[in-house]
N, CA, C and O atoms as a GROMACS GRO file, in nm:
protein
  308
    1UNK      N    1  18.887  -0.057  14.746
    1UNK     CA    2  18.950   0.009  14.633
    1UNK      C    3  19.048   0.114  14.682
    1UNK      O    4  19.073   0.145  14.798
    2UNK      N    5  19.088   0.153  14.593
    2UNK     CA    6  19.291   0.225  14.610
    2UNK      C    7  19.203   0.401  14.639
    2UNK      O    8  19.098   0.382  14.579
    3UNK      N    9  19.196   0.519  14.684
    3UNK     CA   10  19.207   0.600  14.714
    3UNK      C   11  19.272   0.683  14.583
    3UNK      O   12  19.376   0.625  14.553
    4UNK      N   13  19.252   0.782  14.506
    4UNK     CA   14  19.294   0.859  14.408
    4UNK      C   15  19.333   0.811  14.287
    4UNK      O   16  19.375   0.888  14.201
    5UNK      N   17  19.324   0.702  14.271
    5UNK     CA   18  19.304   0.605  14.136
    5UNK      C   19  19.268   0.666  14.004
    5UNK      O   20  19.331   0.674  13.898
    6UNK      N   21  19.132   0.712  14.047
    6UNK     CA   22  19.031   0.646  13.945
    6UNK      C   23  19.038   0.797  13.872
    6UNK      O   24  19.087   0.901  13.917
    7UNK      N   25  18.975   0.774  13.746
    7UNK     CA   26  18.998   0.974  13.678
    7UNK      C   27  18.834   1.052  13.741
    7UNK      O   28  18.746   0.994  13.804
    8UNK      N   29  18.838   1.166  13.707
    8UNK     CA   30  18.681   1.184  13.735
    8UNK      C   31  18.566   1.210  13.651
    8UNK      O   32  18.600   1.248  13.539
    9UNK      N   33  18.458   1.203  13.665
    9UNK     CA   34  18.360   1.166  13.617
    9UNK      C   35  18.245   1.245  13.606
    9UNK      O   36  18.138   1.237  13.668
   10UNK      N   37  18.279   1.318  13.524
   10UNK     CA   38  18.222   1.452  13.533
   10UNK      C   39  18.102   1.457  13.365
   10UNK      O   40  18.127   1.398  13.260
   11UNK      N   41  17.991   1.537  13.388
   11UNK     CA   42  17.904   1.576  13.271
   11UNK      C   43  17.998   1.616  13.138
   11UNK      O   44  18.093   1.694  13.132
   12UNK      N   45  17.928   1.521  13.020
   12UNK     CA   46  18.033   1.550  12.890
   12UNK      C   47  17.880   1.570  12.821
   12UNK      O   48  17.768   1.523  12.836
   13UNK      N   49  17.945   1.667  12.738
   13UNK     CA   50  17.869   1.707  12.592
   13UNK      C   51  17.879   1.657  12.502
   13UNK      O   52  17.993   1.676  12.458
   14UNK      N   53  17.791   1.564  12.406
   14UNK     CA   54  17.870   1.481  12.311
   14UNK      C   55  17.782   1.562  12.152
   14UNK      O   56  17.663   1.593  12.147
   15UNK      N   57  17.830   1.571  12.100
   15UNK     CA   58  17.834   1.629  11.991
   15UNK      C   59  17.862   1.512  11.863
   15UNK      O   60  17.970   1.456  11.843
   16UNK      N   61  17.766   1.496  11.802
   16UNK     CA   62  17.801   1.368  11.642
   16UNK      C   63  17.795   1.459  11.501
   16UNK      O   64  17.758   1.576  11.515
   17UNK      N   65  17.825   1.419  11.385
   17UNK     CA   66  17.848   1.468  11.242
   17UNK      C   67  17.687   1.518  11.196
   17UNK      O   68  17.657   1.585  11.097
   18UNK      N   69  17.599   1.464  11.298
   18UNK     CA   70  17.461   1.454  11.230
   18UNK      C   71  17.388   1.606  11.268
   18UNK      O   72  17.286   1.664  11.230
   19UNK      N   73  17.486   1.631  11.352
   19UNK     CA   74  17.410   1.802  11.434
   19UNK      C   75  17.398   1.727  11.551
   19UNK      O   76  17.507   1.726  11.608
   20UNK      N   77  17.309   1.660  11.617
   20UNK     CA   78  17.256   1.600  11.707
   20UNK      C   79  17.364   1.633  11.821
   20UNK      O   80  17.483   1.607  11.801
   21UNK      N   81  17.322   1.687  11.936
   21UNK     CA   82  17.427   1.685  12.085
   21UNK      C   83  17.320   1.656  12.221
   21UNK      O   84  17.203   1.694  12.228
   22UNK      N   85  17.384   1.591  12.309
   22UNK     CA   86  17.321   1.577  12.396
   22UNK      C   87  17.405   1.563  12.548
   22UNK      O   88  17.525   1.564  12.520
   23UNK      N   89  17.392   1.555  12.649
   23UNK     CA   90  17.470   1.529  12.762
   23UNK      C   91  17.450   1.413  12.829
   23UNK      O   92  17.341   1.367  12.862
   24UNK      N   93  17.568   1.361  12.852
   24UNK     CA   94  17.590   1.214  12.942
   24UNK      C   95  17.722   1.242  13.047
   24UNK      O   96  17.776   1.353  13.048
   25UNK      N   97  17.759   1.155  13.117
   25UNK     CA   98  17.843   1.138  13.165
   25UNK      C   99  17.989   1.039  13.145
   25UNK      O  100  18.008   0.920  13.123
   26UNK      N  101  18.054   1.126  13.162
   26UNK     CA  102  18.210   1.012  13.157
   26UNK      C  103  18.306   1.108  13.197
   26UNK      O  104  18.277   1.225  13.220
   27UNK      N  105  18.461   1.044  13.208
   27UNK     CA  106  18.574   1.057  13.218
   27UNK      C  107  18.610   1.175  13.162
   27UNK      O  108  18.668   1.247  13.244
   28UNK      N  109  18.595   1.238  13.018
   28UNK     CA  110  18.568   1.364  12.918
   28UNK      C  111  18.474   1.428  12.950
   28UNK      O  112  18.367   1.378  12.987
   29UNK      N  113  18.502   1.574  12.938
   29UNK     CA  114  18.435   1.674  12.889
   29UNK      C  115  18.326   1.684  12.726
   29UNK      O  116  18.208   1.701  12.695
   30UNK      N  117  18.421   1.668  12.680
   30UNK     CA  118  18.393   1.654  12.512
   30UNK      C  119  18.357   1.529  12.462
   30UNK      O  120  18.384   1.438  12.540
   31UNK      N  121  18.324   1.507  12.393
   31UNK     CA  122  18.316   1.365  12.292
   31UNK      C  123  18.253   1.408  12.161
   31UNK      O  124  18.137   1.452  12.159
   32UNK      N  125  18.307   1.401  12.080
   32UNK     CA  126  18.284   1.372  11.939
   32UNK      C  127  18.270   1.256  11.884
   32UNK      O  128  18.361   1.173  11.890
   33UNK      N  129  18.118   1.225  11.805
   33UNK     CA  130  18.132   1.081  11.796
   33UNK      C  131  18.092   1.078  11.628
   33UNK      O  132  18.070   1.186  11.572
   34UNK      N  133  18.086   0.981  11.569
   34UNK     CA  134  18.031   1.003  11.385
   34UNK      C  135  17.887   0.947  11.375
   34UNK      O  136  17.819   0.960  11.274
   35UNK      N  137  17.841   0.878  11.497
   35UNK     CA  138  17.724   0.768  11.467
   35UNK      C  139  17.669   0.806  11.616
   35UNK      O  140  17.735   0.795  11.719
   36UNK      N  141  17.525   0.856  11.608
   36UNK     CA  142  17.461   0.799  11.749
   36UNK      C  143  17.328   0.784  11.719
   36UNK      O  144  17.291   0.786  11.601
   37UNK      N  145  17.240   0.767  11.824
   37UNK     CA  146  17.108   0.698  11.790
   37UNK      C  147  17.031   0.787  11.708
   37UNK      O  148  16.953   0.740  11.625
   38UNK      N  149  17.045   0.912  11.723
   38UNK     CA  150  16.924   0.928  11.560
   38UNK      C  151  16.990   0.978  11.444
   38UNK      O  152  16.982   1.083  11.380
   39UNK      N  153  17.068   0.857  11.433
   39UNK     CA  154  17.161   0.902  11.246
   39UNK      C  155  17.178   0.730  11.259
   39UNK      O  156  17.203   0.701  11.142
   40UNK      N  157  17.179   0.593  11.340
   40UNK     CA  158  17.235   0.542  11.344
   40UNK      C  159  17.098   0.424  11.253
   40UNK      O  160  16.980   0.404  11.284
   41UNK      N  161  17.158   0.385  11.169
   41UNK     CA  162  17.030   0.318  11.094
   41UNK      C  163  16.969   0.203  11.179
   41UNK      O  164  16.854   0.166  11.159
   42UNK      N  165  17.041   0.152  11.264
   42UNK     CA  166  17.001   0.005  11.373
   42UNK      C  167  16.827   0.077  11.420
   42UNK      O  168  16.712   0.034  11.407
   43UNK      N  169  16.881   0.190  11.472
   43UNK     CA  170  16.769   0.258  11.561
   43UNK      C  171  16.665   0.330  11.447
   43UNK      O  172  16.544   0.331  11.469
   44UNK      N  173  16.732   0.400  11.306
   44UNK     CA  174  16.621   0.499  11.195
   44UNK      C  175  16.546   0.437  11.136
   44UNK      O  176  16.431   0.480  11.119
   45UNK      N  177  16.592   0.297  11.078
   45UNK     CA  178  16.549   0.197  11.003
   45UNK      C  179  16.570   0.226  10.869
   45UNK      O  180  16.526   0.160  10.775
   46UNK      N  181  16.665   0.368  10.856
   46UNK     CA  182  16.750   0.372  10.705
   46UNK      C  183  16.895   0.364  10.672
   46UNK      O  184  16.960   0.388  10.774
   47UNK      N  185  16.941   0.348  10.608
   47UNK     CA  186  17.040   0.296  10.508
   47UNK      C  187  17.142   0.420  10.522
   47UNK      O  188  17.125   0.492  10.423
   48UNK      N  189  17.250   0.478  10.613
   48UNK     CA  190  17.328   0.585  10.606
   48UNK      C  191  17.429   0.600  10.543
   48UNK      O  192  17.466   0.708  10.498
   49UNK      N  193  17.491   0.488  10.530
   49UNK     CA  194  17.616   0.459  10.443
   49UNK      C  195  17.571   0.351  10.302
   49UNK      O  196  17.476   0.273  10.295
   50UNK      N  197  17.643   0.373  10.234
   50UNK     CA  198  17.649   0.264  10.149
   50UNK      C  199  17.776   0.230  10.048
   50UNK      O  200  17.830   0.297   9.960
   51UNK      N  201  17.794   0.135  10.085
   51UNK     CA  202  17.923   0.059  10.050
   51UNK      C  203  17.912  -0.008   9.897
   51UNK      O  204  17.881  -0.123   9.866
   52UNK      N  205  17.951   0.112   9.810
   52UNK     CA  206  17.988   0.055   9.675
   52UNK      C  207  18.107  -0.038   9.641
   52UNK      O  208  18.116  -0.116   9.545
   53UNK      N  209  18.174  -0.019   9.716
   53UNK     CA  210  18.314  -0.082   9.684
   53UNK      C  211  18.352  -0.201   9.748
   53UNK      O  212  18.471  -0.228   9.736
   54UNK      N  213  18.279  -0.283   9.817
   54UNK     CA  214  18.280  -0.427   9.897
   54UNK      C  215  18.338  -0.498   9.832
   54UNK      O  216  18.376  -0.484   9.716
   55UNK      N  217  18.355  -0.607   9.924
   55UNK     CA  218  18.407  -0.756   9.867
   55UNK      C  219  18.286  -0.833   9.758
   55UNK      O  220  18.316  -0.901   9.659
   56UNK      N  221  18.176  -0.810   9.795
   56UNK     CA  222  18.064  -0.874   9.724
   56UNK      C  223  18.036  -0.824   9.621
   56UNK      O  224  17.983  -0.898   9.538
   57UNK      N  225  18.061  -0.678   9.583
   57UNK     CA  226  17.976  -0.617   9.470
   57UNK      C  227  18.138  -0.637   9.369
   57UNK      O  228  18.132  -0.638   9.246
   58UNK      N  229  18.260  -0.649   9.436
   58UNK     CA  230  18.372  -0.656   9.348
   58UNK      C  231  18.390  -0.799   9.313
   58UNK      O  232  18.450  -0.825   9.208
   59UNK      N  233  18.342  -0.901   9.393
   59UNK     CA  234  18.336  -1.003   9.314
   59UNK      C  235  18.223  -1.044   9.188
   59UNK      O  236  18.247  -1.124   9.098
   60UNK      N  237  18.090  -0.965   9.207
   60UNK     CA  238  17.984  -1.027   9.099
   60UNK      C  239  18.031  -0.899   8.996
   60UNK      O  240  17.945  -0.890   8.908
   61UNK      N  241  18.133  -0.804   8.978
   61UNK     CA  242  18.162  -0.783   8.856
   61UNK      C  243  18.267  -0.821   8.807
   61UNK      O  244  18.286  -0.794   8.688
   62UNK      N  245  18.355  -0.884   8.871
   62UNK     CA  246  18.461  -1.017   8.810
   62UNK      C  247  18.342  -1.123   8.709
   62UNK      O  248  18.335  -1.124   8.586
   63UNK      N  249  18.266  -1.196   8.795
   63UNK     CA  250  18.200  -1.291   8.753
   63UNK      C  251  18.140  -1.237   8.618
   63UNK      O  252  18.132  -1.297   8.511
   64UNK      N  253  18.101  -1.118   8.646
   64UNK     CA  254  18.011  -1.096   8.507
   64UNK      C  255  18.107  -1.063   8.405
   64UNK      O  256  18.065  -1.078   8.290
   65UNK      N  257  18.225  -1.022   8.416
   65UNK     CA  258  18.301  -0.960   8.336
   65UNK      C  259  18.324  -1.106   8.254
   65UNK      O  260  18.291  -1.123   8.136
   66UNK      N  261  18.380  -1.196   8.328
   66UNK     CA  262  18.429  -1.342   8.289
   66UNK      C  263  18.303  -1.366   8.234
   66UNK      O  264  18.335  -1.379   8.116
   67UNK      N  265  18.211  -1.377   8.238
   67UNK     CA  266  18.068  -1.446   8.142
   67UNK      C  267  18.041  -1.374   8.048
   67UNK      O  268  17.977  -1.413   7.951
   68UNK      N  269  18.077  -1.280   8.060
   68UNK     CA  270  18.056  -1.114   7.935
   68UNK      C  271  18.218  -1.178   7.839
   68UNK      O  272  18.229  -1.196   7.717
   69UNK      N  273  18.283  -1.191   7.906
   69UNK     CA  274  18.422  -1.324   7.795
   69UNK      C  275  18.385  -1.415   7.745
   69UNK      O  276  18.434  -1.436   7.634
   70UNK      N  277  18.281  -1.519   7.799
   70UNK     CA  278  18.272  -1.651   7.766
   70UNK      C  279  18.161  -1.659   7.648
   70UNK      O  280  18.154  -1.740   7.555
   71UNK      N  281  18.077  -1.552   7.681
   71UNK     CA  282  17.990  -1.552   7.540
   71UNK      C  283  18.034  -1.469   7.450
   71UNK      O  284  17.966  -1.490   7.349
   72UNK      N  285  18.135  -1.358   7.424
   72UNK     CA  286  18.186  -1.334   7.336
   72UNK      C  287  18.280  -1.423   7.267
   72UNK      O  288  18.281  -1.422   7.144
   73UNK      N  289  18.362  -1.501   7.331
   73UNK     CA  290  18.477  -1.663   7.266
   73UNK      C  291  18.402  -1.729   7.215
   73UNK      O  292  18.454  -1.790   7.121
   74UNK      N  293  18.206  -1.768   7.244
   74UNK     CA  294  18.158  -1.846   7.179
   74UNK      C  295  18.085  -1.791   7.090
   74UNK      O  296  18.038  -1.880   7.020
   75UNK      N  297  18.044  -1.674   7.050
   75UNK     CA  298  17.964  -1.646   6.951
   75UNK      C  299  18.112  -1.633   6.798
   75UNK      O  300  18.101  -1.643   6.676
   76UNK      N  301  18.214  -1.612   6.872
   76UNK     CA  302  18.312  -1.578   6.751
   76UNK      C  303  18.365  -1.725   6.738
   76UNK      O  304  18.474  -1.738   6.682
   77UNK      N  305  18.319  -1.802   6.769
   77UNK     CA  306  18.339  -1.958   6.684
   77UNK      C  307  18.240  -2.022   6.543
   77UNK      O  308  18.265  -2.133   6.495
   0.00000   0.00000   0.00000
């Protein structure tokens, strides 16, 4: 390998949104992160985010809206 290359690799403090900080190593000093293992639901086994506004929940209120149409066109026949 090449001689003065590489960056250095020094103890970083990483700091997440959750409070949680701990020390690792890398390239940085600092790291700020939004997600780490005890906020991260893979590892809590709870639910941190939740996504009201998806593709899935915006399509089953199309659908219902359209069936909430189709029985109002047929009761007014």
């Amino acid at each position: 390998m090449k001689d003065k290359i590489h960056p250095t690799y020094v103890q970083a403090r990483v700091h997440c949104t959750c409070g949680n900080e701990f020390v690792t190593r890398s390239t940085r000093e600092e790291l700020r992160v939004e997600v780490c293992s005890d906020c991260h639901p893979f590892y809590t086994g709870r639910q941190k985010l939740v996504d009201t506004g998806g593709r899935v929940e915006r399509f089953q209120r199309r659908v219902a809206k359209g069936r909430l149409h189709t029985a109002q066109t047929r009761s007014a026949r």
